[in-house]
C-alpha positions in Angstrom: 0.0 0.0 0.0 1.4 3.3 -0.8 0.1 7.2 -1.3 -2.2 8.1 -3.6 -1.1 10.5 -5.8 -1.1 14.2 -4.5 -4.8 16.1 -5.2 -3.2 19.2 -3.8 0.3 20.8 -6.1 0.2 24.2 -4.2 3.6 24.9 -2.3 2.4 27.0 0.6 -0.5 25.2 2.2 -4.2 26.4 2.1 -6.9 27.9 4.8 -9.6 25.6 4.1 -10.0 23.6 7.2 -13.9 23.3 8.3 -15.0 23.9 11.8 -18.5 22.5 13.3 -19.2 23.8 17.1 -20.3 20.9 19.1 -24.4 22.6 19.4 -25.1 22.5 16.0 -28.4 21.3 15.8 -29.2 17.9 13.9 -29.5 18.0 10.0 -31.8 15.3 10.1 -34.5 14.5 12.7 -36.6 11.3 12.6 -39.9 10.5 14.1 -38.5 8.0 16.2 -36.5 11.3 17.8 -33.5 10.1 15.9 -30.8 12.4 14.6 -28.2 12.6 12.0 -25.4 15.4 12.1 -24.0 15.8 8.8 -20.0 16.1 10.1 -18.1 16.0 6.9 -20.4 15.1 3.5 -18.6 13.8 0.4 -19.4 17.1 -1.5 -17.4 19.2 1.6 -14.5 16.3 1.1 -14.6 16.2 -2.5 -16.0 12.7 -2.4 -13.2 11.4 -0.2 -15.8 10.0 2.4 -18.8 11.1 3.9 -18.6 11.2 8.3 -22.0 11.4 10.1 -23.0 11.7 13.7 -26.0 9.0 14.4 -28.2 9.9 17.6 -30.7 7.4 18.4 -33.2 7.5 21.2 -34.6 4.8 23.3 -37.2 3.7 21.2 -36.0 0.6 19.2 -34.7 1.6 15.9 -32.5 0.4 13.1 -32.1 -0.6 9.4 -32.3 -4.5 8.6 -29.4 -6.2 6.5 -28.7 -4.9 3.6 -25.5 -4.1 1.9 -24.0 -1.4 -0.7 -22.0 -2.1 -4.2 -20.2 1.2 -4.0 -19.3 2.3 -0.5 -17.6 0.9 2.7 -19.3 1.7 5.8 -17.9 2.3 9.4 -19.3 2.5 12.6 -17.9 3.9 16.2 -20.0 3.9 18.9 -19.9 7.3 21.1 -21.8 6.2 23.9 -24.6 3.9 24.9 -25.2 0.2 23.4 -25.7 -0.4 19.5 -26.2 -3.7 18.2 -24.3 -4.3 15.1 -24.7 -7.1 12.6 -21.9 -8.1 11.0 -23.2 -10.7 8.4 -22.8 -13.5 10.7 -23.8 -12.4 14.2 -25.0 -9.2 16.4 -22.9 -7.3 18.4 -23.5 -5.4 21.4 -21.6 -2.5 20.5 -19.9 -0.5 23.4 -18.2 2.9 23.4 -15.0 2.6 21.5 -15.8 0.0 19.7 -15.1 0.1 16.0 -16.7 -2.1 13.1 -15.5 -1.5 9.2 -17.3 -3.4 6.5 -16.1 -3.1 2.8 -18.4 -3.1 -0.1 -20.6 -5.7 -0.2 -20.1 -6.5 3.8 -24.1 -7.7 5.2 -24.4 -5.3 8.2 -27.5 -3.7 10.5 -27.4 -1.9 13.2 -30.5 -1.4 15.7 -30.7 0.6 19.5 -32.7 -2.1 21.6 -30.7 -1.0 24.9 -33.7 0.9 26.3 -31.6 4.4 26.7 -30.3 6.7 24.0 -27.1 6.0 21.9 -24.8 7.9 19.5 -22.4 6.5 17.0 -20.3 8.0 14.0 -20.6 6.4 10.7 -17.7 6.8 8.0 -18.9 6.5 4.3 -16.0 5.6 1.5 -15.8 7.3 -1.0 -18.0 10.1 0.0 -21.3 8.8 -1.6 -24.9 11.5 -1.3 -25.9 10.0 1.7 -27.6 13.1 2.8 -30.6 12.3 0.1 -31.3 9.0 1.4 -31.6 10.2 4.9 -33.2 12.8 4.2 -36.0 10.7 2.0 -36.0 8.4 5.0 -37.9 10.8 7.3 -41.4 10.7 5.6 -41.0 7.9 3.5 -44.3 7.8 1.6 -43.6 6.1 -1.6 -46.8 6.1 -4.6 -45.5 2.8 -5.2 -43.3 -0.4 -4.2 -41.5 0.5 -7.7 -40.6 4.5 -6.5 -39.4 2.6 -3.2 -37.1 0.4 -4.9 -35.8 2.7 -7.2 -34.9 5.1 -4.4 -32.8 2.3 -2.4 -31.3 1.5 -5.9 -30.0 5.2 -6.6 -29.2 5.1 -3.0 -26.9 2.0 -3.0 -29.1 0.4 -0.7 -29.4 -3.5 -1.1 -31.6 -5.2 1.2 -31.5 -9.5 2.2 -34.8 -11.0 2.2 -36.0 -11.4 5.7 -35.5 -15.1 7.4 
């Protein structure tokens, strides 16, 4: 494994760091009281990856498996319990715990712990996440066919349940 080649040919630096206080309030907010804080999207990274702060509430919650063509997904748990599937078993998640699956990894994650949680999740490369969150919050599709197309353009595979 080596560098990728340099994106940046300047010799004296640039000021273009980002700075997000700690009280912004929530991009994204679910009816379950769920959040998402949009840290770093892929458009602010220039597609490099996507980083998002997950809030979740009490009130059990979660995708089921599914899986993505396109991007890797990461998870780090910030406080509280968060069950992660890895493809073969759940995981009771704890604060510092880190899970990484590449493209094409099964995963879930679900809060059934009774008391809130928080997590970050790392998207690579720095896919529009934002739009499928954002279509998640009152998802009323006309049809099982506009549903399915959105989870398509949204690299969103689901398993069958069983």
């Amino acid at each position: 494994m080596s560098y990728p080649e340099p994106r940046y040919l300047g010799e004296g630096g640039e000021l273009s760091a980002t700075y997000r206080e700690a009280g912004h309030e929530p991009e994204v907010t679910y009816r379950t009281g769920n959040t998402v804080h949009y840290l770093a999207t892929g458009a602010s990274t220039n597609g490099q990856f996507g980083l998002y702060r997950w809030e979740m509430g009490p009130t059990p919650s979660g995708p089921e498996p599914h899986f993505h063509r396109s991007i890797s997904e990461s998870f780090f748990v910030l406080s509280g319990t968060i069950r992660i599937y890895d493809g073969r078993r759940w995981i009771d998640a704890r604060p510092g715990d880190f899970i990484h699956v590449p493209e094409g990894g099964v995963h879930a994650f679900r809060n059934e712990s009774g008391a809130p949680a928080s997590m970050l999740i790392h998207f690579a490369p720095g896919a529009p996440r934002e739009g499928y969150f954002e279509g998640l919050v009152d998802p009323s599709w006309p049809s099982d066919e506009e549903r399915a197309a959105f989870y398509v353009r949204h690299d969103t595979f689901w398993l069958p349940a069983g």
